[in-house]
N, C-alpha and C positions, 0 to 999 in steps of 0.2 A: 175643648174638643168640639163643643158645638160649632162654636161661634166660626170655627174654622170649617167645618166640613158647612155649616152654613157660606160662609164666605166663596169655597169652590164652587158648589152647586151654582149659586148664584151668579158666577164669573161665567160658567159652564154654560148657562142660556142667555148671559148677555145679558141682564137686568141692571141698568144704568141707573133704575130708580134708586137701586140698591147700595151704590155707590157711599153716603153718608151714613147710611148705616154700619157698613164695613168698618170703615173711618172710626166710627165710633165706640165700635170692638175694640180696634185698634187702642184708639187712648187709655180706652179701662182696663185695659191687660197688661199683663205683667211684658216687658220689654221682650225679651224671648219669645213668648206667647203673641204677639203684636204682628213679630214678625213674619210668624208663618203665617197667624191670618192676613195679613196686609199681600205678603205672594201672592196672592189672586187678583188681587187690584192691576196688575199687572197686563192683565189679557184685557181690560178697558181700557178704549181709545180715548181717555178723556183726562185730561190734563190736571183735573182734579185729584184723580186716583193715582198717578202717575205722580203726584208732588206728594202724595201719600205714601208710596210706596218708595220715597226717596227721604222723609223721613222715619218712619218705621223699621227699612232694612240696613243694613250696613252694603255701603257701595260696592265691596266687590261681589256677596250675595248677590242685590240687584240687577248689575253686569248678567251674572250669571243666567240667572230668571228669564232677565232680556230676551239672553241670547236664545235660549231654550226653543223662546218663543217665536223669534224666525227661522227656526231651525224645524219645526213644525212639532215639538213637543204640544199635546194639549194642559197640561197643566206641569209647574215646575218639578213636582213629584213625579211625572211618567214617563212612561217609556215614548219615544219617536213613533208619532203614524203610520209613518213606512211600515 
């Protein structure tokens, strides 16, 4: 549960430093667990995260996430900004 409300927060301001770190949550957790923290990886523009979040989630998740995200959701758990 940290690691995860860790991982949003950090998505949330845009912390790229933060990027490997995530990642690294990622591998030490249990698969299920992996995946929600890895969701956030999702809101960074960086190709790192994004091959990160293409192993951690399952593809139609992913898709899903994606889509959220130009859909103007802030994070894949929220409601639409509208």
């Amino acid at each position: 549960m940290v690691e995860t409300a860790a991982s949003m927060g950090l998505a949330e301001i845009g912390d790229k430093d933060s990027i490997p770190l995530i990642i690294d949550a990622c591998r030490k957790a249990p698969a299920d667990s992996a995946a929600v923290i890895a969701a956030f990886l999702v809101y960074f523009d960086d190709n790192t995260a994004q091959t990160a979040v293409d192993q951690y989630i399952p593809k139609d998740r992913a898709r899903l996430y994606r889509d959220a995200t130009a859909y103007g959701k802030t994070t894949p758990f929220s409601a639409p900004l509208n």
